[in-house]
C-alpha atoms as an extended CHARMM CRD file, in Angstrom:
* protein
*
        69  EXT
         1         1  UNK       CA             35.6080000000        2.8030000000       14.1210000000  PROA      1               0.0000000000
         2         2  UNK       CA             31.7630000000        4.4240000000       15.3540000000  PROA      2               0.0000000000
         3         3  UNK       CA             29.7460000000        2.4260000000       16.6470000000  PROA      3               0.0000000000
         4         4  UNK       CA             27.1980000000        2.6740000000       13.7770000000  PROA      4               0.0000000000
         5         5  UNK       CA             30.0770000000        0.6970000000       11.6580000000  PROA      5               0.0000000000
         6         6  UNK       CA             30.9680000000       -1.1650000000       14.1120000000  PROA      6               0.0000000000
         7         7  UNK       CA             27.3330000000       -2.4930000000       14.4310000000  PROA      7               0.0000000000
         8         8  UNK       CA             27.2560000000       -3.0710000000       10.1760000000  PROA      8               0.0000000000
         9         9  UNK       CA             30.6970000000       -5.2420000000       10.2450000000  PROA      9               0.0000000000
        10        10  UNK       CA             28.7030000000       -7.1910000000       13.4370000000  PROA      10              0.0000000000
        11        11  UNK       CA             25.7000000000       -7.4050000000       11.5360000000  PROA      11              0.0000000000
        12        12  UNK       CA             27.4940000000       -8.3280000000        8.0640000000  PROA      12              0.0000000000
        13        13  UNK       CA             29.5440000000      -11.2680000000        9.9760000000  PROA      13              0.0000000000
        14        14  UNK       CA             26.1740000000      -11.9880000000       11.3020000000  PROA      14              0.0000000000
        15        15  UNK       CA             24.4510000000      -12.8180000000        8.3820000000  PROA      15              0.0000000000
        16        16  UNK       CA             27.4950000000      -13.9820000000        6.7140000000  PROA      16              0.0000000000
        17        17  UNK       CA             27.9670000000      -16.8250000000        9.1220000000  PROA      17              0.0000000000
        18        18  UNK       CA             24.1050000000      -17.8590000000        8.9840000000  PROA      18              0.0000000000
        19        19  UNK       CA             24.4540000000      -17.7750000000        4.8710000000  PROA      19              0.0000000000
        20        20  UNK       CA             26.8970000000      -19.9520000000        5.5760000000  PROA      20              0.0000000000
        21        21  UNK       CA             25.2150000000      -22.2900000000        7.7550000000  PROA      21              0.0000000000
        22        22  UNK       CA             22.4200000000      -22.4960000000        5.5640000000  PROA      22              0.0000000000
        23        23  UNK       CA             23.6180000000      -23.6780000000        2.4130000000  PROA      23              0.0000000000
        24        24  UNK       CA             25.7080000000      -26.4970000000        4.0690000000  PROA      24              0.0000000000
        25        25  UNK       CA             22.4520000000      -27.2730000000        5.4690000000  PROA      25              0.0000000000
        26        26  UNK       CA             20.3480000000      -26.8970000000        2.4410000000  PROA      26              0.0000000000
        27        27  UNK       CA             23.1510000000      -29.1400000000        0.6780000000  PROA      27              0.0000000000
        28        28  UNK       CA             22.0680000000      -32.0570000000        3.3570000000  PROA      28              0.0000000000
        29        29  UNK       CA             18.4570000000      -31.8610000000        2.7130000000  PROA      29              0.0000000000
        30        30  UNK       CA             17.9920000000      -34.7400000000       -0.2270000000  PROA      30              0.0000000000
        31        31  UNK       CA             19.5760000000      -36.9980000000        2.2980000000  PROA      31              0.0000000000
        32        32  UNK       CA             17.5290000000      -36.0300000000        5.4810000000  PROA      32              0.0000000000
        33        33  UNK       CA             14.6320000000      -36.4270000000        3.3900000000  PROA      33              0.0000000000
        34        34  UNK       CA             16.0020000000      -40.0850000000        2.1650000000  PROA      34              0.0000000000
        35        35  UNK       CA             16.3360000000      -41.2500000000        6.2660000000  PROA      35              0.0000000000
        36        36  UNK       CA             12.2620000000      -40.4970000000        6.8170000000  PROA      36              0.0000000000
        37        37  UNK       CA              9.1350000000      -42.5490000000        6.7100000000  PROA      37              0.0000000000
        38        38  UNK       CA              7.3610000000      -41.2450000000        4.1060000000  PROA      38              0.0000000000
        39        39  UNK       CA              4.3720000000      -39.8290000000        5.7340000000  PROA      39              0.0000000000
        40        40  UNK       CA              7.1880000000      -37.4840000000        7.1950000000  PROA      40              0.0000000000
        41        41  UNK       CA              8.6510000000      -36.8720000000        4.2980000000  PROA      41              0.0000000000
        42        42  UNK       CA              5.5500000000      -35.4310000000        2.3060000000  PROA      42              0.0000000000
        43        43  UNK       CA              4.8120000000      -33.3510000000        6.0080000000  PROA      43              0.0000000000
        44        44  UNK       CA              8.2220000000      -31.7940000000        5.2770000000  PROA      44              0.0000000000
        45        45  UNK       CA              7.6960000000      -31.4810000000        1.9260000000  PROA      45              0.0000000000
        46        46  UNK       CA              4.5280000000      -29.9160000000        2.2620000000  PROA      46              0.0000000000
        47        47  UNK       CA              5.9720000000      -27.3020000000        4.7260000000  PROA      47              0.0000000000
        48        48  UNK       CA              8.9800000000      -26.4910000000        2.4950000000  PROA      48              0.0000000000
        49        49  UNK       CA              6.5190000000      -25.6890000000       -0.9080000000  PROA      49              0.0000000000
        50        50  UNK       CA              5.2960000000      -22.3990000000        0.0520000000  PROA      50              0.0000000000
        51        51  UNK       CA              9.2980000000      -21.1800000000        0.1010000000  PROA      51              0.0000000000
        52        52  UNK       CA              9.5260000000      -23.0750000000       -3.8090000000  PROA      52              0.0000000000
        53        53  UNK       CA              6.3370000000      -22.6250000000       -5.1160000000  PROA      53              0.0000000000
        54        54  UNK       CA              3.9270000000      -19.5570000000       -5.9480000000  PROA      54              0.0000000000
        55        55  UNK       CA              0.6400000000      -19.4180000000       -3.7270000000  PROA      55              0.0000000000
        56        56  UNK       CA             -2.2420000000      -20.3350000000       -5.9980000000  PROA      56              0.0000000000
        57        57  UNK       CA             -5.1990000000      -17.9380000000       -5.2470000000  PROA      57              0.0000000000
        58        58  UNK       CA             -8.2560000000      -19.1580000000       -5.7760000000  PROA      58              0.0000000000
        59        59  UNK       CA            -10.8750000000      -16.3500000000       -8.0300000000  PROA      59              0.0000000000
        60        60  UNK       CA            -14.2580000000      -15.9900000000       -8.4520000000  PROA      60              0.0000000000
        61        61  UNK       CA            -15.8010000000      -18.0040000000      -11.8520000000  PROA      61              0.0000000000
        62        62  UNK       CA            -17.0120000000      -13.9260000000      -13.2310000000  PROA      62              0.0000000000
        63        63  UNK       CA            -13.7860000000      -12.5440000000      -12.3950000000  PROA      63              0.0000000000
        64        64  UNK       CA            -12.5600000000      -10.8570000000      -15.2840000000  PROA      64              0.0000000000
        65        65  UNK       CA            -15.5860000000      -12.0970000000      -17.7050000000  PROA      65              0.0000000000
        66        66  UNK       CA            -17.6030000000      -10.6010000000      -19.9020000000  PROA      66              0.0000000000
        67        67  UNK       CA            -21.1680000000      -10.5060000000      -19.4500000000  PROA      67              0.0000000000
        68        68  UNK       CA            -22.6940000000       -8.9740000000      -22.7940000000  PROA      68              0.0000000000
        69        69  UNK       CA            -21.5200000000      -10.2960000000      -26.0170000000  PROA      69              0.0000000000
């Protein structure tokens, strides 16, 4: 085996392992969440929406509007 492959399987065993990690993490979460005051709570909370929830942008109020009728 090259070294390029070699470096894919390292890379792919890599990631695989971190997937891993993750989810059995990700599983825990709900009862983290449950063991925290809840001002910490709604700090984690907070950080975690951008990753579950679309930005909101804010516009201008004549974006988009017509101005003669």
């Amino acid at each position: 085996m090259n070294t390029k492959n070699k470096e894919q399987v390292l890379t792919m065993t890599v990631r695989e392992t971190l997937k891993s990690i993750m989810q059995k993490e990700l599983e825990k979460i709900p009862e983290h969440l449950e063991t925290l005051e809840a001002k910490e709570r709604l700090n984690i909370l907070c950080k975690l929406m951008p990753f579950v929830l679309p930005k909101v942008e804010s516009i201008h109020p004549s974006e988009g509007e017509c101005f003669r009728w």
